[in-house]
N, C-alpha and C positions, 0 to 999 in steps of 0.2 A: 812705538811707544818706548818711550826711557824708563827703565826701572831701578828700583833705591839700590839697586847694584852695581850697575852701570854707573848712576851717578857717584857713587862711593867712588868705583873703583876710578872715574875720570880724575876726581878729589887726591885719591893718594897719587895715584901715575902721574900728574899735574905736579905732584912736589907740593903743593900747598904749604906756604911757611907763615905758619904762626906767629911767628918772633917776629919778624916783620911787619903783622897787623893786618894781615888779608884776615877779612871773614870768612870762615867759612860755615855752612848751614847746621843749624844745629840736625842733629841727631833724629830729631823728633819729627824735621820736616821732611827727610828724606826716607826716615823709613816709615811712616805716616801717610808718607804720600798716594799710596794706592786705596784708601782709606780715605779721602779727602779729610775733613776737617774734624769729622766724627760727630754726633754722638752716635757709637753702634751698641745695637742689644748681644744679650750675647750668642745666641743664632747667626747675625751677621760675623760677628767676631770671627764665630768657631768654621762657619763659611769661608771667608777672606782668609785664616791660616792654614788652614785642614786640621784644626784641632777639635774637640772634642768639647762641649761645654763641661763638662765635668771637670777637665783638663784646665779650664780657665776658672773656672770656680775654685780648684785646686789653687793654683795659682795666688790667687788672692788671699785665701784664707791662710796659708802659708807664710804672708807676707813680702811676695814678690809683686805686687802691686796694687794700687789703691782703687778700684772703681767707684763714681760716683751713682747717686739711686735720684732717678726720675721720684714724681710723686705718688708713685703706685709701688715705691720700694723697688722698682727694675733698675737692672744695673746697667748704663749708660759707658761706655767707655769713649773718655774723651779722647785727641787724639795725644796728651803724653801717656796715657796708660795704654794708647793702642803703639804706639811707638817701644814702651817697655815689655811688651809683650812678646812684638815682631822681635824686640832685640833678646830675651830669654829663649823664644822658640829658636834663634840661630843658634844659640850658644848650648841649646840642647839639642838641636839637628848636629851640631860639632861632636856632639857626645860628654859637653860638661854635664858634670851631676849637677842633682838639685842643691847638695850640700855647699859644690861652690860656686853656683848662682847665688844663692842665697846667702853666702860671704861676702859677695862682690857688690849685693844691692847694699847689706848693711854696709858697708864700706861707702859705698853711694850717698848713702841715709846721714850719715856721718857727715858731709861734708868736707869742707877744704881740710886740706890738711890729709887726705889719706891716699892720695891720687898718687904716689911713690908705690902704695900697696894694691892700690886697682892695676897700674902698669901692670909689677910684678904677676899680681894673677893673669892676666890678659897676658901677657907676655908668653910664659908657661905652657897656657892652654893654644897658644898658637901655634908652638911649639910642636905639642901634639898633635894639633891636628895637621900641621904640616910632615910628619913623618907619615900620619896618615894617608894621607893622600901619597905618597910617594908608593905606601905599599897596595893601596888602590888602582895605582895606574902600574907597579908591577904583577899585579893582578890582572889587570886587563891585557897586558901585552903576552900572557900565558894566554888567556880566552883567547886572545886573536890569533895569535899561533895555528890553536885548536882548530879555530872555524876555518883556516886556511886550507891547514889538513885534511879537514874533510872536504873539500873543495869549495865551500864556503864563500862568500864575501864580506869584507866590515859592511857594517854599518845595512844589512840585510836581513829582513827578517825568515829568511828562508827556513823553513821547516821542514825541509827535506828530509827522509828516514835515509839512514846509515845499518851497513850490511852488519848482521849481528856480529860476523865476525873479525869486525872491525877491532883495533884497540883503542884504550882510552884517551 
């Protein structure tokens, strides 16, 4: 099974050139996608991201997204609000704050005209999280070190005990 990550990442690696007039899928369909078409409550929501209904109710009331209400006042999330969701939840798994989520959608809300100042934030935060990840994986190359030392294998869950008088 292909996931909205996969297909993103086929999308950039592909080169995809806009200026040329290749379509590419919006946004909503790809990361939507495991979601089919929606409408979900927010049980299934908070299921499908590993979030928290509160977290999503948060969400909302905040004004990071719009959910629509069945006739019994439940909130139905179509799937552009389950796509804006999926796309906040990554941008806070990256570690942006709420404050510059919440710049980025008003910016969103705003319309043409601000997509010079969406780059820029997107840009930025890319930024970050790519240094991040660099001290991620020089984090991990310490751990693997470690587990080597102690006679260890990657990628093993071995739980083997080590002589107290081991060092660190």
């Amino acid at each position: 099974m292909t996931t909205a990550h996969d297909r993103l990442r086929t999308l950039i690696d592909a080169g995809a050139d806009l200026a040329a007039g290749n379509a590419l899928p919006s946004l909503d369909e790809l990361l939507a996608g495991p979601a089919g078409g929606g409408p979900l409550t927010v049980a299934e929501m908070a299921d499908l991201l590993g979030i928290s209904g509160h977290t999503l109710r948060y969400y909302e009331r905040i004004g990071l997204v719009r959910v629509d209400r069945d006739g019994a006042g439940h909130r139905r999330y179509s799937r552009p609000a389950i796509a804006r969701i999926m796309f906040v939840t990554r941008l806070r798994l990256s570690g942006m704050s709420i404050a510059r989520i919440t710049e980025y959608i008003g910016l969103v809300e705003q319309g043409a005209g601000t997509e010079p100042a969406r780059l820029a934030l997107l840009r930025a935060h890319r930024a970050a999280v790519a240094a991040q990840i660099e001290e991620l994986e020089a984090s991990l190359a310490v751990i693997d070190y470690k587990i080597t030392t102690y006679g260890g294998t990657l990628g093993s869950c071995d739980t083997g005990s080590i002589d107290e008088g081991e060092q660190q």
